[in-house]
C-alpha angles and dihedrals in degrees: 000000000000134000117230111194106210120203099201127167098242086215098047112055108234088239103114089043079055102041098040105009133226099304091069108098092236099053119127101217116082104175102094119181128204109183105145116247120255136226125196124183131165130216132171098283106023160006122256118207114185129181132182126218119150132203098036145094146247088246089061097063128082110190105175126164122224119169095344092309122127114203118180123191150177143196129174133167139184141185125202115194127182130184137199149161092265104028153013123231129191124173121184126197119195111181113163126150126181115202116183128198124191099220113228106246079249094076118094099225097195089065100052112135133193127192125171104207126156103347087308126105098205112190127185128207117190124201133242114263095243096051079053098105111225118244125260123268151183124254121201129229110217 
């Protein structure tokens, strides 16, 4: 079972954050959180991890590996400035999003590999040749 926290306006019923989210103007609920989504799958001889985060780069990212914890992160910032005779607008965007694995003592840490292509981080985490299972084989009756 899992615990879902609401931060809800006691005043205002939750039902337009419900009905159109909180990317709706009206919505009550200002904290907006913008951590990728993650997919993990597992093969014979590795672990896939694959987030996606479109619109950046592969400069963005930091992936780095401390006691078999992985720990990507991002932070981008941007800064939008317009003059004109009249006014002065300036307009400043911070995204920035840290997502952090414990790595099984399988997985052979020396041959991690990274690769941002098409909106998608795809890492890959090889196992150590001894976690490999052997293949299957025949055994003849004499």
């Amino acid at each position: 079972m899992n615990l879902v926290r609401r931060n809800t306006n006691p005043w205002f019923p939750s039902l337009l954050d419900e009905f159109f989210g909180t990317s709706f103007p009206l919505a009550t609920n200002t904290q907006r959180s913008h951590v990728p989504s993650v997919n993990i799958s597992e093969t014979d001889t590795a672990f896939e991890l694959a987030l996606a985060a479109p619109g950046k780069t592969r400069k963005d990212f930091n992936v780095a590996l401390d006691d078999h914890v992985l720990t990507i992160s991002s932070e981008s910032k941007h800064e939008d400035t317009a003059n004109t005779a009249q006014y002065t607008r300036r307009e400043f965007t911070f995204d920035s999003f840290q997502r952090s694995f414990r790595l099984p003592e399988t997985v052979d840490t020396s041959g991690i590999k990274a690769k941002y292509d098409n909106g998608i981080l795809n890492i890959s985490l090889p196992k150590l040749q001894e976690a490999i299972p052997e293949p299957k084989k025949q055994i003849e009756i004499k």
